[in-house]
Backbone as ProteinMPNN parsed JSONL, in Angstrom:
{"seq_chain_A": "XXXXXXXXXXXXXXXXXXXXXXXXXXXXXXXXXXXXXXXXXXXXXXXXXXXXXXXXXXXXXXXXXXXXXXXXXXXXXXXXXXXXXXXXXXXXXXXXXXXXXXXXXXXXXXXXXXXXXXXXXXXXXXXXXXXXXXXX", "coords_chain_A": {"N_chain_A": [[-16.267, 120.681, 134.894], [-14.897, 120.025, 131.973], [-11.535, 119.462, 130.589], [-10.342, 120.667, 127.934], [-7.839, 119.356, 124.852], [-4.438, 121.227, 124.412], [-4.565, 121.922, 121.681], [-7.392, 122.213, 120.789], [-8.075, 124.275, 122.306], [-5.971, 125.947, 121.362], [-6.958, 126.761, 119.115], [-9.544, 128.67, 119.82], [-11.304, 127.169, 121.027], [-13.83, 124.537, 121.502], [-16.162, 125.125, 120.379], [-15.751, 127.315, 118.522], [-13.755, 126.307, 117.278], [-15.018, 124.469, 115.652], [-16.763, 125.403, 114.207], [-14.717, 127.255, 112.956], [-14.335, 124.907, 111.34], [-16.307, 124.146, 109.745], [-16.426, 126.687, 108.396], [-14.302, 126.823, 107.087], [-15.082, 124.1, 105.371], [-17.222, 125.257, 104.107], [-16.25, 127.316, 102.516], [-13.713, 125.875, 100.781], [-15.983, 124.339, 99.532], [-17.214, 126.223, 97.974], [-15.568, 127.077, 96.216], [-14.231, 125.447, 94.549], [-17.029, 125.27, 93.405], [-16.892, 128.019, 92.172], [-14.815, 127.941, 90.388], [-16.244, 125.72, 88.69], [-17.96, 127.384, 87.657], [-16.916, 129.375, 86.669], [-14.911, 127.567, 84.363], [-17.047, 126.082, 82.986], [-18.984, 128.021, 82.205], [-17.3, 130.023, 81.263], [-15.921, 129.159, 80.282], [-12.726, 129.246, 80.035], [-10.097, 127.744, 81.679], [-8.175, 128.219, 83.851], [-8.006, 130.253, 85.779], [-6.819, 133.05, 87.747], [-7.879, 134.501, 90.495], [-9.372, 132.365, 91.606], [-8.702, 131.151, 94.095], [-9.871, 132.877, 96.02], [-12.178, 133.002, 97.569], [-10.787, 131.288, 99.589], [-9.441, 133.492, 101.732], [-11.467, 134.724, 103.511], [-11.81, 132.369, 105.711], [-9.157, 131.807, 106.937], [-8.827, 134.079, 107.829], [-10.856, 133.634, 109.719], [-9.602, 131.701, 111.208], [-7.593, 132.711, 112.08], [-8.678, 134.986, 113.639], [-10.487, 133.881, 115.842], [-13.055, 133.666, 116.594], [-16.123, 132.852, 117.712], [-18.531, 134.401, 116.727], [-17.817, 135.89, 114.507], [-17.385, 133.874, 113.002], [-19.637, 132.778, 112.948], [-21.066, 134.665, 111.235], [-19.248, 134.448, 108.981], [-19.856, 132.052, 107.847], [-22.494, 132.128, 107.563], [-22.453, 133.862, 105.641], [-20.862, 132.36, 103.333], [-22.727, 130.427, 102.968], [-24.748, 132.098, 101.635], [-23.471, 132.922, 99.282], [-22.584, 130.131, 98.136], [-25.514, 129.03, 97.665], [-25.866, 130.854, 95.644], [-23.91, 130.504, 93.489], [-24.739, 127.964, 92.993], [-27.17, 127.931, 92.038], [-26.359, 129.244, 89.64], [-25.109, 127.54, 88.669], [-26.821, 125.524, 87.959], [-28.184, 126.718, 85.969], [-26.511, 127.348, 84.258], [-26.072, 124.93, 82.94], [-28.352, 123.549, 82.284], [-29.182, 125.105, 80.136], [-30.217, 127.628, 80.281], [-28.684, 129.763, 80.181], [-27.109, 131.378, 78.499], [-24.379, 132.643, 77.446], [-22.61, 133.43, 80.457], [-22.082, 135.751, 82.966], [-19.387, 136.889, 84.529], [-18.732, 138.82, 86.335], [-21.108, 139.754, 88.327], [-20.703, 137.433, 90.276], [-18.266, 137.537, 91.031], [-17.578, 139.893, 91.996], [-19.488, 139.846, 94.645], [-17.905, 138.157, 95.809], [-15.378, 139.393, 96.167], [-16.244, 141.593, 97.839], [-16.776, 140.201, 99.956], [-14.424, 139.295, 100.583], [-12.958, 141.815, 101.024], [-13.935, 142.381, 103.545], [-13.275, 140.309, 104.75], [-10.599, 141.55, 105.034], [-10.776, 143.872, 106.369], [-11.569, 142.966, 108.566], [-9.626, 141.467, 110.076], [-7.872, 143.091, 109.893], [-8.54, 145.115, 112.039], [-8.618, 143.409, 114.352], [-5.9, 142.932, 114.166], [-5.293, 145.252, 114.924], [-6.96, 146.41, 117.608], [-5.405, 144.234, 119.058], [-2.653, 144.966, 119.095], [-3.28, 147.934, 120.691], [-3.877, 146.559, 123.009], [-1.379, 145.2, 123.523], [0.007, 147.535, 123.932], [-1.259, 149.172, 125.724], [-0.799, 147.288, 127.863], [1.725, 146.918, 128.593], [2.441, 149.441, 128.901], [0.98, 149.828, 131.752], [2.165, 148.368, 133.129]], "CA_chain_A": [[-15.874, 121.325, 133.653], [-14.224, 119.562, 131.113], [-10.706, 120.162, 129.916], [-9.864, 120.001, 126.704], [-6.444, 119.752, 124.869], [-3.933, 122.253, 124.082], [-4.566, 122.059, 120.45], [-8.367, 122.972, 120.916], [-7.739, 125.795, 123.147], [-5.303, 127.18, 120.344], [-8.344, 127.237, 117.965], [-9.844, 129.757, 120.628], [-12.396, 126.331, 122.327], [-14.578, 123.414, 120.963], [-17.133, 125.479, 119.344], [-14.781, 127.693, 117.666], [-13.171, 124.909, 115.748], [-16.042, 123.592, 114.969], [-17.423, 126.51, 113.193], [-14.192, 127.97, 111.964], [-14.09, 123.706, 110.302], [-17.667, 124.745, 109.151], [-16.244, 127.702, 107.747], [-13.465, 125.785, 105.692], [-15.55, 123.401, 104.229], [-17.941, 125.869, 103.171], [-15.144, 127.885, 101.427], [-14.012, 125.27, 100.052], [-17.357, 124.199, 98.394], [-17.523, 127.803, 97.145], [-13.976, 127.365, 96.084], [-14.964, 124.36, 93.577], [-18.348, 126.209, 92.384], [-16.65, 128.802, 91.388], [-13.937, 127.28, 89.637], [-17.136, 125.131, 88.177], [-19.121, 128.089, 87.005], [-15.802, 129.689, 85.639], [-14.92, 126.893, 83.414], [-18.071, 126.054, 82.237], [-19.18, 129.19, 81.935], [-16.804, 131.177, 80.539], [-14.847, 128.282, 78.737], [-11.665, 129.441, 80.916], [-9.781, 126.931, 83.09], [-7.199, 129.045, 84.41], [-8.704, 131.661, 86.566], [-5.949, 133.488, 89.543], [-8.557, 134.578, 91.71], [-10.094, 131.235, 92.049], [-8.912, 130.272, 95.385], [-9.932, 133.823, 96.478], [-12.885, 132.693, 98.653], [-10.094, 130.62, 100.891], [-8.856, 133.582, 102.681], [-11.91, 134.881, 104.884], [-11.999, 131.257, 106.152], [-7.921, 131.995, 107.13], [-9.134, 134.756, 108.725], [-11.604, 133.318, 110.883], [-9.075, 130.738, 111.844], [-7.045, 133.906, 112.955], [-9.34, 135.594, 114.729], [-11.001, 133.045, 116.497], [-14.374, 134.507, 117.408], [-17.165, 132.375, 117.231], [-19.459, 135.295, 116.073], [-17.539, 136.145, 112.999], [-17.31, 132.644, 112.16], [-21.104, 132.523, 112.311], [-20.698, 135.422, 110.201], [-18.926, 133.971, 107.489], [-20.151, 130.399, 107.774], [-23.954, 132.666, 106.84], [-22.396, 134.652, 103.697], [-20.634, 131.421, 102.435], [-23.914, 129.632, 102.44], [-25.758, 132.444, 100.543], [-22.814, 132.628, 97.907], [-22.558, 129.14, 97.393], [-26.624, 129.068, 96.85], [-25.97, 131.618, 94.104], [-23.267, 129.652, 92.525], [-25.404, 126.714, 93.152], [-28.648, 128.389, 91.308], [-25.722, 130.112, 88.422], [-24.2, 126.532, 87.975], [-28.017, 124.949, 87.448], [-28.742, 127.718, 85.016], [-25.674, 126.777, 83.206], [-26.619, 123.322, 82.736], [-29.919, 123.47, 81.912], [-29.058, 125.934, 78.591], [-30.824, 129.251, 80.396], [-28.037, 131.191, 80.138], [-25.877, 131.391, 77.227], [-23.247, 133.438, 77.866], [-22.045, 133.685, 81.687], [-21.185, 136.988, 83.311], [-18.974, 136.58, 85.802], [-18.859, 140.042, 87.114], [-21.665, 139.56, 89.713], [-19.98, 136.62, 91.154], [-16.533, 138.715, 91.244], [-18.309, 141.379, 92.902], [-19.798, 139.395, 95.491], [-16.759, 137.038, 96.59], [-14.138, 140.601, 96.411], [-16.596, 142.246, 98.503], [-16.778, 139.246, 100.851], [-13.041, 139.477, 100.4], [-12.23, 142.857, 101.261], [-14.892, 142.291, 104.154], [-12.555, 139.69, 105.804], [-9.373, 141.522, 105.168], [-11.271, 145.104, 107.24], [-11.929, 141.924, 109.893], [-8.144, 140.958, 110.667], [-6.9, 144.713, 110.697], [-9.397, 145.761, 112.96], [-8.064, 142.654, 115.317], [-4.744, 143.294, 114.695], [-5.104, 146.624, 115.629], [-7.153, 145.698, 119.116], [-4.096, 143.171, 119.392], [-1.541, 146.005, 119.122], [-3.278, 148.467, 121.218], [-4.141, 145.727, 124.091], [-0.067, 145.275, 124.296], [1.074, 148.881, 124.267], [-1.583, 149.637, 127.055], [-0.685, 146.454, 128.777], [3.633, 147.646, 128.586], [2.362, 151.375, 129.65], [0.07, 149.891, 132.812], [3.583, 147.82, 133.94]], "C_chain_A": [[-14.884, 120.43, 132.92], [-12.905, 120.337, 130.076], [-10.553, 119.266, 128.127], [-8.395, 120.319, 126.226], [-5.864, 121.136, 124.423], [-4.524, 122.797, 122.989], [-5.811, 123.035, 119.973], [-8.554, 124.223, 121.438], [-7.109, 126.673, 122.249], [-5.983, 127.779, 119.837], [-9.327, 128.213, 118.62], [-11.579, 128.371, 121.374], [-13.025, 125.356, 121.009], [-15.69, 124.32, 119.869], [-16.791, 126.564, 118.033], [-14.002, 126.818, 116.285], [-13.8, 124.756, 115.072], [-16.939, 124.391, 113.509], [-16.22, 127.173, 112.497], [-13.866, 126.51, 110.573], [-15.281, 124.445, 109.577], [-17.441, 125.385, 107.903], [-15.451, 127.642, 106.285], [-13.782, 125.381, 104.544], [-16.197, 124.248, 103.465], [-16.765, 126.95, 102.119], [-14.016, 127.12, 100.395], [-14.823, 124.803, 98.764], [-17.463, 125.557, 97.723], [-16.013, 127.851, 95.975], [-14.338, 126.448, 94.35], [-16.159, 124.847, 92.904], [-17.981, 127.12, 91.633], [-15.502, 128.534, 90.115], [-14.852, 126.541, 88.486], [-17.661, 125.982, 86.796], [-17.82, 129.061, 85.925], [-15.281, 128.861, 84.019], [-15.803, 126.606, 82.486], [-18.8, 126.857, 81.623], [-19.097, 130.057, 81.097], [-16.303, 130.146, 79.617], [-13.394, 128.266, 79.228], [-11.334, 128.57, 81.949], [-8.631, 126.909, 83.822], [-7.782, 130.346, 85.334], [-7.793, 132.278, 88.386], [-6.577, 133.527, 90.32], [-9.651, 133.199, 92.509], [-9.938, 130.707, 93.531], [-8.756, 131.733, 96.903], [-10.982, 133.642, 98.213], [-12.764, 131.74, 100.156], [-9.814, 131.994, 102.068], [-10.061, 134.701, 103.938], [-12.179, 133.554, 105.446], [-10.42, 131.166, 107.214], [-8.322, 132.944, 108.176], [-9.701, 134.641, 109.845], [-10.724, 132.419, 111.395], [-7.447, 132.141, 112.628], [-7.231, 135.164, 113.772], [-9.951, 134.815, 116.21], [-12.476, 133.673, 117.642], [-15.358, 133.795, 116.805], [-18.365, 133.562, 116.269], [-19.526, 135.542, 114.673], [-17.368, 134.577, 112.582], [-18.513, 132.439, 111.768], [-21.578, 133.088, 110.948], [-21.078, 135.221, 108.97], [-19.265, 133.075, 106.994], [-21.647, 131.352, 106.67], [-23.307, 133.206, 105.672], [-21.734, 133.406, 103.031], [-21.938, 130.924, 102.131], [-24.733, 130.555, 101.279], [-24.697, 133.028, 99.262], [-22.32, 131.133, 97.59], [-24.188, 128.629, 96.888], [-26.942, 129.694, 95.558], [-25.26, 131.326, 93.344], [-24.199, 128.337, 91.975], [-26.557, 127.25, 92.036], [-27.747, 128.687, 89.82], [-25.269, 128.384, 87.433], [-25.697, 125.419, 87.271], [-28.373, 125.944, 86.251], [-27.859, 127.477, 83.882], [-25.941, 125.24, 82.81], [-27.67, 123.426, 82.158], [-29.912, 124.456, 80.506], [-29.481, 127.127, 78.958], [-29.694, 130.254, 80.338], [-26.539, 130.709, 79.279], [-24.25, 131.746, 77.329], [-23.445, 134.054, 79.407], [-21.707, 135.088, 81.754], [-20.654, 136.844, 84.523], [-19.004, 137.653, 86.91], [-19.914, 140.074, 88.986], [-21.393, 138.583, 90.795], [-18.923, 136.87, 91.612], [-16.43, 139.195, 92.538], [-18.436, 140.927, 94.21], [-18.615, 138.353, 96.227], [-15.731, 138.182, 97.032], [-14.473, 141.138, 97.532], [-16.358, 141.385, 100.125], [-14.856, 139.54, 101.722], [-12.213, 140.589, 101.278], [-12.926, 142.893, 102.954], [-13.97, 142.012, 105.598], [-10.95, 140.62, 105.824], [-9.901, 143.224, 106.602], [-11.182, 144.523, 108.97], [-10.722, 142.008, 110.745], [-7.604, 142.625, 111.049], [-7.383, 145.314, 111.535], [-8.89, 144.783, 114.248], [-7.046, 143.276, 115.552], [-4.682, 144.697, 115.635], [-5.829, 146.902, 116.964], [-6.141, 145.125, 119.581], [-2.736, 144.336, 120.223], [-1.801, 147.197, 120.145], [-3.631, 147.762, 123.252], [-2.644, 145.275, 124.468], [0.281, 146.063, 124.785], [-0.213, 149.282, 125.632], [-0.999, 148.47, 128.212], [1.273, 147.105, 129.093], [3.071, 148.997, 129.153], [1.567, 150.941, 130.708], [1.18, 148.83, 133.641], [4.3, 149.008, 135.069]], "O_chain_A": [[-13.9, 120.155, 133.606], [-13.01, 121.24, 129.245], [-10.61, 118.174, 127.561], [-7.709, 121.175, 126.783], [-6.606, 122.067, 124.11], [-5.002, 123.93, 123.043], [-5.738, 124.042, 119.268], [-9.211, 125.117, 120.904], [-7.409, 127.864, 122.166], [-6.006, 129.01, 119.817], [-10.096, 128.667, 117.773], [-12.573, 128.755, 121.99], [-12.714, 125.476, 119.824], [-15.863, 124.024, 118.687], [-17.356, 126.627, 116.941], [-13.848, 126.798, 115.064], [-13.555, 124.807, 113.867], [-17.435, 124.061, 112.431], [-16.503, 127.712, 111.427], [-13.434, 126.694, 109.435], [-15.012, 125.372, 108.814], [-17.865, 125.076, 106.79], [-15.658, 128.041, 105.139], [-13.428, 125.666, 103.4], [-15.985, 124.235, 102.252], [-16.869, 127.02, 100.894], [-13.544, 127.679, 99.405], [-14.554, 124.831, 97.563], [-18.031, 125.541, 96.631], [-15.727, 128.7, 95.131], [-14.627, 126.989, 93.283], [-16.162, 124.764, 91.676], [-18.487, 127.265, 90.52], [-15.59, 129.059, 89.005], [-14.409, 126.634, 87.341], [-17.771, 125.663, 85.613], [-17.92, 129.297, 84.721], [-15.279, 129.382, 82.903], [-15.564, 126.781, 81.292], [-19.304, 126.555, 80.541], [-19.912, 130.687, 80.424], [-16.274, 130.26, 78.391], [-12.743, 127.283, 78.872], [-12.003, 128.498, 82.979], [-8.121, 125.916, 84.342], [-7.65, 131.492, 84.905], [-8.048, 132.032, 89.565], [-6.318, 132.744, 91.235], [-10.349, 133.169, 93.522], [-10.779, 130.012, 94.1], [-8.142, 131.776, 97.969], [-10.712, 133.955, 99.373], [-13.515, 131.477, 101.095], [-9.938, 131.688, 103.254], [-9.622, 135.277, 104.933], [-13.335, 133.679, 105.851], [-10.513, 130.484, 108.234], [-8.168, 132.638, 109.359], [-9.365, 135.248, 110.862], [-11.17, 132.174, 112.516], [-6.646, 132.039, 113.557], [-6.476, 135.975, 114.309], [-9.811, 135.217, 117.365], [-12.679, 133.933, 118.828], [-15.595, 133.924, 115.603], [-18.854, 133.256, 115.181], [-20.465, 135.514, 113.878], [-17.173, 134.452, 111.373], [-18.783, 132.034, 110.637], [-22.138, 132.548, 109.994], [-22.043, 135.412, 108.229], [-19.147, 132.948, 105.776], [-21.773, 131.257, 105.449], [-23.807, 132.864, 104.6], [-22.124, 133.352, 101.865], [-22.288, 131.001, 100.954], [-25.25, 130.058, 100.279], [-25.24, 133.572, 98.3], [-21.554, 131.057, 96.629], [-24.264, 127.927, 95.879], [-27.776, 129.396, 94.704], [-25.565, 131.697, 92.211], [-24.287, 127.896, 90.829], [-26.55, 126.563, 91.014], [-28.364, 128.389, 88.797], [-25.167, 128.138, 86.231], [-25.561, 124.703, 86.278], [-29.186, 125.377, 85.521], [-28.274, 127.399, 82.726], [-25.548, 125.101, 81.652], [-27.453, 123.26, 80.958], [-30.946, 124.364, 79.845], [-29.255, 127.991, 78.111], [-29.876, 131.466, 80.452], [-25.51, 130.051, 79.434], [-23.247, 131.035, 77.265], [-24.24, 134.967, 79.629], [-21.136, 135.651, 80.821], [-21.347, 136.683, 85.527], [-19.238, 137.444, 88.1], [-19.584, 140.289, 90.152], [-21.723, 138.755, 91.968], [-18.589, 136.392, 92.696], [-15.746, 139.081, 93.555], [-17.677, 141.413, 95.048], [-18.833, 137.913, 97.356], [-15.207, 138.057, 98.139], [-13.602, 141.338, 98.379], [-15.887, 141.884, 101.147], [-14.407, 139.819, 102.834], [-11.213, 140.409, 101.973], [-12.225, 143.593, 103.685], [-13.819, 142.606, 106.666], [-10.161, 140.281, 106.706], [-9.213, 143.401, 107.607], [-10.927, 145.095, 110.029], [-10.713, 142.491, 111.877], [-7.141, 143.122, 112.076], [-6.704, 146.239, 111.981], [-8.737, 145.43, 115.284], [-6.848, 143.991, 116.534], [-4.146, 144.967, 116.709], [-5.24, 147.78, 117.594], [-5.838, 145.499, 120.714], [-2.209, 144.412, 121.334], [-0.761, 147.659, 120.615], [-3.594, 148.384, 124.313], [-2.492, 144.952, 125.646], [0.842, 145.975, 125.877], [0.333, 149.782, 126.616], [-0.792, 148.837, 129.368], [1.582, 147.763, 130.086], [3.697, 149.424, 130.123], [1.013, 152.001, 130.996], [0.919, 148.556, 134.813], [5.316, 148.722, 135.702]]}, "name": "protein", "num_of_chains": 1, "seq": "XXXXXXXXXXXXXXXXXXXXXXXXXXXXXXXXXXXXXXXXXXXXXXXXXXXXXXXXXXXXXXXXXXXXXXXXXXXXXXXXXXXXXXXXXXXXXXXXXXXXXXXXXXXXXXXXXXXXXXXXXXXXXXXXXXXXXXXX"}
């Protein structure tokens, strides 16, 4: 068996990392599309919620569960294909006026998705101490 270092082990193992990096980049790239399809779009190059689609990527790096990383790694890919298809549509002249709404929709939901994720940990977290202190 092969050890690996501390650092990896923090990240909850090798394949963990690897997929919550995965997870990064792809939120990232979503991060930049949307910012893309905003500007160009709307004409707006100020937008707050723009670096909204960073924090289920935060999340998965604080959960550390390969599963949900697979997860999220799968819904980044099919909202950066629909930025990807929104930002070709803008280019190409098919769509005049942008609505951002369905892209909103779909990143908030994502959004609220990962924040249901972490409190549902924490709250495993919290009840896996107080039984562990009451079985002392």
């Amino acid at each position: 068996m092969q050890r690996h270092g501390r650092m990896v082990s923090f990240f909850g193992g090798p394949y963990v990392l690897i997929a919550n990096l995965s997870v990064l980049l792809m939120a990232c790239i979503v991060v930049v599309q949307t910012e893309h399809v905003v500007r160009v779009g709307l004409k707006v190059s100020n937008m707050p919620l723009i670096l909204m689609p960073l924090v289920p990527a935060i999340v998965a790096f604080v959960v550390r569960h390969i599963a949900l990383s697979c997860v999220y790694l799968s819904i980044y890919i099919v909202i950066s294909g629909y930025l990807f298809r929104n930002m070709w549509l803008i280019e190409t002249g098919a769509i005049k006026k942008y609505n951002v709404r369905y892209t909103l929709l779909l990143e908030a939901s994502f959004h609220i998705f990962a924040l249901i994720c972490v409190s549902i940990y924490f709250l495993v977290v919290v009840v896996r101490k107080i039984l562990e202190l009451k079985n002392r």
